[in-house]
C-alpha positions as CSV (number, residue, x, y, z in Angstrom):
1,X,0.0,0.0,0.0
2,X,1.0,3.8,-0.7
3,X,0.5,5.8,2.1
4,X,-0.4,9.3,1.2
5,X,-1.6,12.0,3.1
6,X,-5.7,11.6,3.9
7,X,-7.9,9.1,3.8
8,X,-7.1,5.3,2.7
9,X,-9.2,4.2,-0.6
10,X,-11.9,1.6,-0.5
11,X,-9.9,-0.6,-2.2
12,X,-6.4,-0.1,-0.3
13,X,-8.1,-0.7,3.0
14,X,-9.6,-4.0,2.5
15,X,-6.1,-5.1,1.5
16,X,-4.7,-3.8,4.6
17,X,-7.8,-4.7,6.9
18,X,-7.9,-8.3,5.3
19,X,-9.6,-10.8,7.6
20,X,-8.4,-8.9,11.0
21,X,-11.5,-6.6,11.6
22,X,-15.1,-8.3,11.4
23,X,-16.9,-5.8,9.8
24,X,-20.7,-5.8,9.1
25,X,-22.4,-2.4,7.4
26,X,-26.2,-4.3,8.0
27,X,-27.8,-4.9,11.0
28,X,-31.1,-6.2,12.0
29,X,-32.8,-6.2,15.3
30,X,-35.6,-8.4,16.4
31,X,-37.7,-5.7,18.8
32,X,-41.3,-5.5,18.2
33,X,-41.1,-2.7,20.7
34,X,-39.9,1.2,19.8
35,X,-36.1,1.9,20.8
36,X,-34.8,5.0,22.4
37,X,-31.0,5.0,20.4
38,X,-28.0,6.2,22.2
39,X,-25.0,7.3,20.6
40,X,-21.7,7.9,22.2
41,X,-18.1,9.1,21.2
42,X,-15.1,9.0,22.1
43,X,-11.4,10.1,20.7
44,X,-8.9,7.3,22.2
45,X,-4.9,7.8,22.2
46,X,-2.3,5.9,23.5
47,X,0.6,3.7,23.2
48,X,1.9,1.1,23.2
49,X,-0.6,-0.1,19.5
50,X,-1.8,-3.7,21.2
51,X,-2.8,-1.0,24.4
52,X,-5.0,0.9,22.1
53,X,-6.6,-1.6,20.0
54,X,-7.3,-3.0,22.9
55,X,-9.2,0.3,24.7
56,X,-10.4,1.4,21.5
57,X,-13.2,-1.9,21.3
58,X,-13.2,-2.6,24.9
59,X,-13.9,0.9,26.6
60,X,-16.1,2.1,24.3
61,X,-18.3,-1.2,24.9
62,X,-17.6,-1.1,28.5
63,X,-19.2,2.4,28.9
64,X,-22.3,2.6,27.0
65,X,-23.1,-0.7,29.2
66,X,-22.2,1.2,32.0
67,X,-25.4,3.6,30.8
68,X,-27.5,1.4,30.4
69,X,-27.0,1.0,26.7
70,X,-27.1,-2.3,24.9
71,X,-24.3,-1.3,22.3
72,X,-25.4,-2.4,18.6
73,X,-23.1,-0.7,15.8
74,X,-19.1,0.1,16.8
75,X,-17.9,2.8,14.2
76,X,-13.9,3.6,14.1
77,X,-12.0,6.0,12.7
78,X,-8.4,5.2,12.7
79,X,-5.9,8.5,12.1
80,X,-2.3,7.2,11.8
81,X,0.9,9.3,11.7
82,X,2.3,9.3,8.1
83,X,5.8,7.9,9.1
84,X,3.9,5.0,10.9
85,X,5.3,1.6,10.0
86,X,3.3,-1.3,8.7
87,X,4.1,-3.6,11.3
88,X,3.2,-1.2,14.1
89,X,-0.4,-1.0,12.0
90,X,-0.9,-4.4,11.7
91,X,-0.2,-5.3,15.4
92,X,-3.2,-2.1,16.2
93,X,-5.7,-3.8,13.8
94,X,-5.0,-7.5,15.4
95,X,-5.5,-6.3,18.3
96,X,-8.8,-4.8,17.7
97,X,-9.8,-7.8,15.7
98,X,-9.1,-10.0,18.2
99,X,-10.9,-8.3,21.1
100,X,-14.0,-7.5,18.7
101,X,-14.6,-11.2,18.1
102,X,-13.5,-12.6,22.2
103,X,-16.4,-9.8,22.9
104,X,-18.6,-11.0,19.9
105,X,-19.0,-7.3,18.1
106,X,-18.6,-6.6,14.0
107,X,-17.4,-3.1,13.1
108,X,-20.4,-1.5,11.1
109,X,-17.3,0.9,9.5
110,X,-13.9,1.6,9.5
111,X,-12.0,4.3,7.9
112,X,-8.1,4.9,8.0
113,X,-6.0,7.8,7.2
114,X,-2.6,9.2,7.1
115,X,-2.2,13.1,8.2
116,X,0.5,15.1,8.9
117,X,1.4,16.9,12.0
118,X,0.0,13.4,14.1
119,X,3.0,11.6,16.2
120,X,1.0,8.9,17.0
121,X,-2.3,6.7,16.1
122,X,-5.6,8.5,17.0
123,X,-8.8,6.3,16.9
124,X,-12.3,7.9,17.5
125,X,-14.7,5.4,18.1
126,X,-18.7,6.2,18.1
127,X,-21.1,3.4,19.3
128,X,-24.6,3.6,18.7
129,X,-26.9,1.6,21.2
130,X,-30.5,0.9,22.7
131,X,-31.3,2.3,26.2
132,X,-32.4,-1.0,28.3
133,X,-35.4,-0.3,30.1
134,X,-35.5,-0.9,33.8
135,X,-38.1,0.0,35.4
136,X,-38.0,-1.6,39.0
137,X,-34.4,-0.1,39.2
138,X,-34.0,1.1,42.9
139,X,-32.3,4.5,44.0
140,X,-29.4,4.5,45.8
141,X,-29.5,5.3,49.4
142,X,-27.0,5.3,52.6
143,X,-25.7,2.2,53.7
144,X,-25.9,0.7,50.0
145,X,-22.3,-0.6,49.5
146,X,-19.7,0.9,47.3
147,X,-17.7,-2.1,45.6
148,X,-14.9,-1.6,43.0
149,X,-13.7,-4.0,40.6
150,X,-10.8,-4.7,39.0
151,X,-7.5,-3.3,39.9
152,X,-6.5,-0.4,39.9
153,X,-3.4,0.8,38.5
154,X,-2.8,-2.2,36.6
155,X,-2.9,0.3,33.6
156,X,-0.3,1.9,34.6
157,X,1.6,-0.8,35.3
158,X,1.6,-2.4,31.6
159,X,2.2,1.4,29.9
160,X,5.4,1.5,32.1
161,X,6.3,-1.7,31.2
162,X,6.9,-0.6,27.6
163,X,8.3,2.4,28.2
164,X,10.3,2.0,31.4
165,X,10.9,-2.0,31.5
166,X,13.8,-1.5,33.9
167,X,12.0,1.1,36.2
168,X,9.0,-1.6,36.6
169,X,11.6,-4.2,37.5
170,X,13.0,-1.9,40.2
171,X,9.4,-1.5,41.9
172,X,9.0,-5.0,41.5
173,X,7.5,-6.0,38.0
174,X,7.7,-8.9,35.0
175,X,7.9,-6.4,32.1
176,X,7.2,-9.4,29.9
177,X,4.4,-10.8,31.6
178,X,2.5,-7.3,32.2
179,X,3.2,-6.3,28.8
180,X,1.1,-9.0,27.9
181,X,-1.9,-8.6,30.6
182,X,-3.7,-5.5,28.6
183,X,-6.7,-8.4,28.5
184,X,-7.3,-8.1,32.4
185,X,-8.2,-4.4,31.8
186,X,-11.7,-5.2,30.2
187,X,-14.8,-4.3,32.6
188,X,-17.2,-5.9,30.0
189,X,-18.2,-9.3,31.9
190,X,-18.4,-7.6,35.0
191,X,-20.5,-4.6,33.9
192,X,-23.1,-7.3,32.4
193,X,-23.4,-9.2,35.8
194,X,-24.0,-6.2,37.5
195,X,-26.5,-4.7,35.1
196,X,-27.9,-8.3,35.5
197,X,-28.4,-7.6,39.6
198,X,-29.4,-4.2,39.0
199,X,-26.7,-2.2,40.1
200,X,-28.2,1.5,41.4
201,X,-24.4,2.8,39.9
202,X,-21.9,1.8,37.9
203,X,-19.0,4.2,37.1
204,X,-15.9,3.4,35.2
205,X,-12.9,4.5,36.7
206,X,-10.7,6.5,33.9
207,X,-9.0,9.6,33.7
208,X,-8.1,11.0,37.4
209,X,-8.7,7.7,38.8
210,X,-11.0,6.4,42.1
211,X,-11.5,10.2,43.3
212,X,-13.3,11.2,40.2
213,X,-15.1,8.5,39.3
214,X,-16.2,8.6,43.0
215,X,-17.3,12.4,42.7
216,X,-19.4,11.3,39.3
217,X,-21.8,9.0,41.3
218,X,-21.7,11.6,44.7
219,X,-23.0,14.4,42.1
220,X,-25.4,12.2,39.9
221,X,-27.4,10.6,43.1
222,X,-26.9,13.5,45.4
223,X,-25.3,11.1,48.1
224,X,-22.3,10.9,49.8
225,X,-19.8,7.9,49.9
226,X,-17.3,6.9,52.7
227,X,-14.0,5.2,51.3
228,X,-12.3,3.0,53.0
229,X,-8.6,3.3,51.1
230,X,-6.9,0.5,53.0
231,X,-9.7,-2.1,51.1
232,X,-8.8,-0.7,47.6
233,X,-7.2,-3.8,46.1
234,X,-4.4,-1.7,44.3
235,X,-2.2,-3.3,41.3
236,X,1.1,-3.8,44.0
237,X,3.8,-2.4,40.9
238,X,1.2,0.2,40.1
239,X,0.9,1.7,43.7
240,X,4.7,1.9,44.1
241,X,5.2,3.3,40.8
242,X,2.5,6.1,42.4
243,X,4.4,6.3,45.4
244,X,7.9,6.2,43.7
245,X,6.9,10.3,42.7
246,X,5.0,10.7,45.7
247,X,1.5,10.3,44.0
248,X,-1.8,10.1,45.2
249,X,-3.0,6.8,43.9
250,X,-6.3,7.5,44.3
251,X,-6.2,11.0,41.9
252,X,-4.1,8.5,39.4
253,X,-5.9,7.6,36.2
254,X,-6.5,3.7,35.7
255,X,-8.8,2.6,33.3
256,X,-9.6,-1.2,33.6
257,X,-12.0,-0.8,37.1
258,X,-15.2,0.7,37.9
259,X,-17.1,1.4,41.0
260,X,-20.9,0.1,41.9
261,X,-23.1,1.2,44.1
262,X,-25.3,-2.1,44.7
263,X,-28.4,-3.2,47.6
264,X,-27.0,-4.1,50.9
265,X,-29.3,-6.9,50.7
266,X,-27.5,-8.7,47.7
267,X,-24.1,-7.7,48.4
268,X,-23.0,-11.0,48.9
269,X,-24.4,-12.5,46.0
270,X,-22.6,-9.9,43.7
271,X,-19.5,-10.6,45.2
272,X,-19.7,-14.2,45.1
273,X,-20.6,-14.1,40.9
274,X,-18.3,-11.8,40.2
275,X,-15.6,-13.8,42.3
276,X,-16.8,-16.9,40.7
277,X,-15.8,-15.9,37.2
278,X,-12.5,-14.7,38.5
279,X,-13.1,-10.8,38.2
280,X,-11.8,-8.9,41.5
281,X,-14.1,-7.3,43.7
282,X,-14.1,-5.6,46.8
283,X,-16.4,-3.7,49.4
284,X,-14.3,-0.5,50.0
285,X,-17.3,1.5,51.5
286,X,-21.1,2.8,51.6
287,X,-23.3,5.5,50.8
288,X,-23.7,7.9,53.4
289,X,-26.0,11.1,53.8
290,X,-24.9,14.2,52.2
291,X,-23.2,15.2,49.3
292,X,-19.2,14.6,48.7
293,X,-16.5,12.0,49.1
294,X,-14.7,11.1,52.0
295,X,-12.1,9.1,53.3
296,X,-13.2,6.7,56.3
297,X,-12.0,8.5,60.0
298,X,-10.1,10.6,57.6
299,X,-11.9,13.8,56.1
300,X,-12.4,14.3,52.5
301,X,-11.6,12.4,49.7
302,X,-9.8,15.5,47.6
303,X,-8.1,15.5,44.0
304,X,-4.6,15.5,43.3
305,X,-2.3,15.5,40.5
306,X,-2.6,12.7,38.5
307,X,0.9,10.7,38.9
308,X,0.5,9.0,35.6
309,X,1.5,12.5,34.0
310,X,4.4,12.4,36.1
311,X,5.6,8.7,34.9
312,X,4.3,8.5,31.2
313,X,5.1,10.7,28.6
314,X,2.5,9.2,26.5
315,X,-0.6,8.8,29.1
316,X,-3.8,6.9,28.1
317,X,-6.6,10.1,26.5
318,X,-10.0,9.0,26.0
319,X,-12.9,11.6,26.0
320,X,-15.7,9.5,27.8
């Protein structure tokens, strides 16, 4: 293929796509019932290219579930620097591939161009979806657990692993083997078990980590919660690559868990499915009265810079 500035030809881009990206412009649903359609987008960067392949399916997915919305149609817009090498390409479209199909999504479009002034692969993803109805859905009130799943700071852990291999080893670390866990950042299966108990709240935990995320579900329910930061089960490399530039791990973005706000009265359940299909999950605090975030015996919860700036020149971006 001739790369040229703009956007790849029809023809060029099935030979470069190939077989890698399932791809389906037609879809049908089976719903004898009007839909309310949601549509969401979001602008993705980051490197390493098997990291963003991998976020660019699996966030997207993970947050319109995380709304409520049942997504139907993934549409991605891949914008590549022009000195970007084929084999750097190839190992971003395999990677989307391969997560597309383990989470059993087509593409309904993909589009891939070449422009000057990028350093590095941009994808902008928008995912249409139907609102899922729930009618008996509960509202959160104090004592309703807060659980968070996942770990946190894994993220980080992986992104330093590429770019800092020997610093990761120093805080205790496998560069190989986290280089290759990017896969235990996906929040789909647990989102789905939750939406199946009803979770009151689920918020993904991104940019500007627990603290944020935290302070999304205080200000959408008008509730306070009470964190408990010694039950956060922290990635251990992650938290003392935080603490290495005196960081608040907390204020540190870390895609790859989410917070949940669930009845006291199925707590255990929750924990016990999630646990049962090997997804970590832990009761870090409650709902409390008021509005705000707080630490438990230990005032407020407050925002601090985000250490991932501080160890990554090439941070994880996506626009939720």
């Amino acid at each position: 293929m001739n790369i040229s500035i703009g956007r790849v030809s029809s023809q060029d881009l099935k030979e470069v796509i190939g077989r890698t990206i399932p791809i389906e412009k037609k879809f049908r649903i089976a719903q004898s019932t009007p839909l309310e359609i949601q549509n969401f987008t979001h602008p993705i960067m980051t490197e390493p290219p098997e990291l963003l392949g991998f976020l660019s399916v699996n966030f997207p997915h993970s947050y319109s579930l995380s709304k409520s919305v049942i997504p139907l149609m993934h549409m991605f817009n891949v914008i590549c620097p022009l000195d970007m090498e084929t084999q750097t390409l190839k190992k971003l479209l395999l990677t989307m591939g391969r997560e597309m199909r383990r989470l059993g999504v087509c593409a309904s479009d993909l589009s891939l161009s070449f422009l000057p002034g990028v350093s590095a692969p941009l994808i902008s993803v928008t995912t249409s979806g139907y609102v899922k109805q729930n009618k008996n859905k509960q509202a959160v009130k104090p004592d309703d657990p807060v659980l968070i799943v996942g770990k946190p700071l894994l993220e980080l852990s992986i992104r330093i692993s590429f770019e800092k291999p020997e610093l990761t080893e120093q805080k205790g670390g496998n560069p190989r083997h986290l280089k290759n866990s990017y896969n235990k950042l996906s929040t789909v299966e647990a989102i789905k078990l939750l939406i199946e108990f009803e979770a009151k709240s689920i918020s993904l935990v991104g940019d500007e980590g627990i603290v944020k995320a935290a302070k999304k579900i205080s200000s959408e329910h008008k509730v306070g919660l009470m964190i408990n930061v010694d039950e956060i089960p922290w990635d251990e490399v992650g938290l003392e690559l935080v603490k290495s530039v005196n960081g608040d791990p907390t204020s540190t973005t870390s895609y790859g868990s989410l917070l949940a706000i669930v009845s006291k009265e199925i707590k255990d359940k929750v924990i016990a499915s999630l646990s049962s299909k090997k997804i970590i999950v832990s009761e870090i605090g409650k709902v409390v009265e008021g509005v705000g975030v707080w630490k438990k015996n230990n005032g407020p919860l407050t925002q601090h810079k985000d250490a991932y700036s501080l160890l990554s020149q090439n941070r994880t971006f996506i626009i939720p």
